[in-house]
KELO-824839 format. One line per 4 residues: number of its first residue (from 1); their letters; for each residue x, y, z of C-alpha. Coordinates in Angstrom, 2 decimals, padded with zeros to 5 digits. Example, Ala and Ser with C-alpha at 12.3 -4.5 7.8 and 13.67 -1.06 7.14 Angstrom:
BEGIN
1 = AS = 012.30,-004.50,007.80 | 013.67,-001.06,007.14 $
end
This chain:
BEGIN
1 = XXXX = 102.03,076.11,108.15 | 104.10,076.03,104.99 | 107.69,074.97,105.63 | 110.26,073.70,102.88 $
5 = XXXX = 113.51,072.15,104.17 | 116.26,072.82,101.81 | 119.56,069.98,101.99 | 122.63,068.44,099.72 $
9 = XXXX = 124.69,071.03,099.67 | 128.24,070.61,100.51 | 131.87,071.24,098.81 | 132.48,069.13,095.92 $
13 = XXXX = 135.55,069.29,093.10 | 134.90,070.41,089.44 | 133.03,067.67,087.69 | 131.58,066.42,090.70 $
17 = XXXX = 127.88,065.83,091.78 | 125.69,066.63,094.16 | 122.06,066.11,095.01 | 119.97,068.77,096.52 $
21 = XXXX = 116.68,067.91,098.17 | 113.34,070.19,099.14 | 111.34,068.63,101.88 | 108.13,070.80,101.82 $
25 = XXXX = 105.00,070.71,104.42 | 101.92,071.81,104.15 | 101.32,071.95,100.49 | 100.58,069.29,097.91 $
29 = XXXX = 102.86,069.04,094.61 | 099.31,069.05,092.87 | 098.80,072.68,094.31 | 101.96,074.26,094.16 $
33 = XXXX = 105.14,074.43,091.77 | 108.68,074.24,093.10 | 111.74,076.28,092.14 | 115.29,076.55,092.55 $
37 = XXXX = 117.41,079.47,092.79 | 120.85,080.11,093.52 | 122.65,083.41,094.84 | 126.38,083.74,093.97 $
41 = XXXX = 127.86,086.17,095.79 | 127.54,089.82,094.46 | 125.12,088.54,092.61 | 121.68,088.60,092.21 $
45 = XXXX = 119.50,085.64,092.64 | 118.65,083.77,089.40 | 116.13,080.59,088.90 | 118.01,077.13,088.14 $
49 = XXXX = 114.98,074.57,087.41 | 111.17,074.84,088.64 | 108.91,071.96,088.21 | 105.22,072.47,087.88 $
53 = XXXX = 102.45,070.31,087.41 | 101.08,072.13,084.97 | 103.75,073.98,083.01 | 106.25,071.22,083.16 $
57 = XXXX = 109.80,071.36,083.95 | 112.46,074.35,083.07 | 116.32,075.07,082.72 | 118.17,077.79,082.68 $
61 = XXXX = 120.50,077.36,079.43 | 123.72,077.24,081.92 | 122.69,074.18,083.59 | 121.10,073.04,080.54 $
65 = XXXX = 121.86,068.67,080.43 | 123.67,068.78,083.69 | 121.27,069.49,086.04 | 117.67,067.51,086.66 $
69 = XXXX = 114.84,068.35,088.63 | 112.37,065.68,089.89 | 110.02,065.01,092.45 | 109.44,062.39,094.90 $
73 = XXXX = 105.28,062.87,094.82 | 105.03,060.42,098.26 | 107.55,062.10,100.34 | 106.70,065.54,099.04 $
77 = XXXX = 110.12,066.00,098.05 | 111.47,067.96,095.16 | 115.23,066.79,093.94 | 117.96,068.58,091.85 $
81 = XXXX = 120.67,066.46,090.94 | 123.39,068.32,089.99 | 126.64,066.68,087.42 | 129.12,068.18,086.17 $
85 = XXXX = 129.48,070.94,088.40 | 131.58,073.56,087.77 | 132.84,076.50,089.82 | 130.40,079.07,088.85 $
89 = XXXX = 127.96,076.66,090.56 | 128.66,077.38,093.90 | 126.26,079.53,095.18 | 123.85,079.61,097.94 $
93 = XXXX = 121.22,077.26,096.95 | 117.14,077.81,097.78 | 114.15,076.19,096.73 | 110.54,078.20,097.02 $
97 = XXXX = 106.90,077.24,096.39 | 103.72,078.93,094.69 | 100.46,078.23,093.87 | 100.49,076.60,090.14 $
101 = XXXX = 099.09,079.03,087.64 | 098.39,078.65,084.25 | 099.67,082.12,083.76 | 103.09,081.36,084.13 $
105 = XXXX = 105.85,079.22,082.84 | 107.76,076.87,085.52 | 109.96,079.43,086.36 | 108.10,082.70,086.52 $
109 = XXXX = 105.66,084.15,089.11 | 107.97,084.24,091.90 | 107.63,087.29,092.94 | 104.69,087.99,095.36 $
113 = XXXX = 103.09,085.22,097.39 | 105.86,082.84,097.61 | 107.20,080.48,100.38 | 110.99,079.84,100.91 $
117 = XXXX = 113.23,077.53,102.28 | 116.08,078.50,103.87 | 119.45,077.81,101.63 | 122.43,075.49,101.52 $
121 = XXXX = 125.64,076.44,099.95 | 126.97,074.45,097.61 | 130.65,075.33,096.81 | 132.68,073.92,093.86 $
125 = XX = 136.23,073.74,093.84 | 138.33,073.82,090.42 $
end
């Protein structure tokens, strides 16, 4: 059984960090990328930073040289450390996992076939 164990999230002031964790079972980082997403609300979901080993790592341009994805290969953990926040950060936070494919880039190809954690809020204050 697949299982990924989102955690980090918390209330933090603008310019503040914070570092999100994905504890995933079942699957091997070899196998599988990893993604985060974040839902503001009213808003739809949008992809943060994906790792994958084959296509690499990838940013979205508005967390561009604040934010940093990384894995921890022996715990099967994924990381996103998050500086610099600011308060259109906060969102509802969410990491999923599918099958690596050389069709896609880091971030695409989450549509069909995809396991997800459940989320933790992470909530900026100015």
């Amino acid at each position: 059984e697949v299982q990924l164990q989102a955690s980090g999230g918390g209330l933090v002031q603008a310019g503040g960090y914070l570092r999100l964790s994905c504890a995933a079972s079942g699957i091997s980082f070899d196998d599988y990328a990893i993604g985060w997403f974040r839902q503001a609300p009213g808003k739809e979901r949008e992809a943060v930073s994906c790792i994958d080993s084959e296509a690499g790592t990838s940013y979205a341009d508005s967390i561009k040289g604040r934010f940093t994805i990384s894995s921890g290969n022996a715990k099967n953990t994924v990381y996103l450390l998050m500086n610099s926040l600011k308060p259109e950060d906060t969102a509802v936070y969410y990491c999923a996992a599918r099958l690596t494919d050389l069709r896609y880039d880091a971030c695409s190809g989450y549509g069909n076939n995809v396991y997800w954690g459940q989320g933790t809020l992470v909530t900026v204050s100015s």
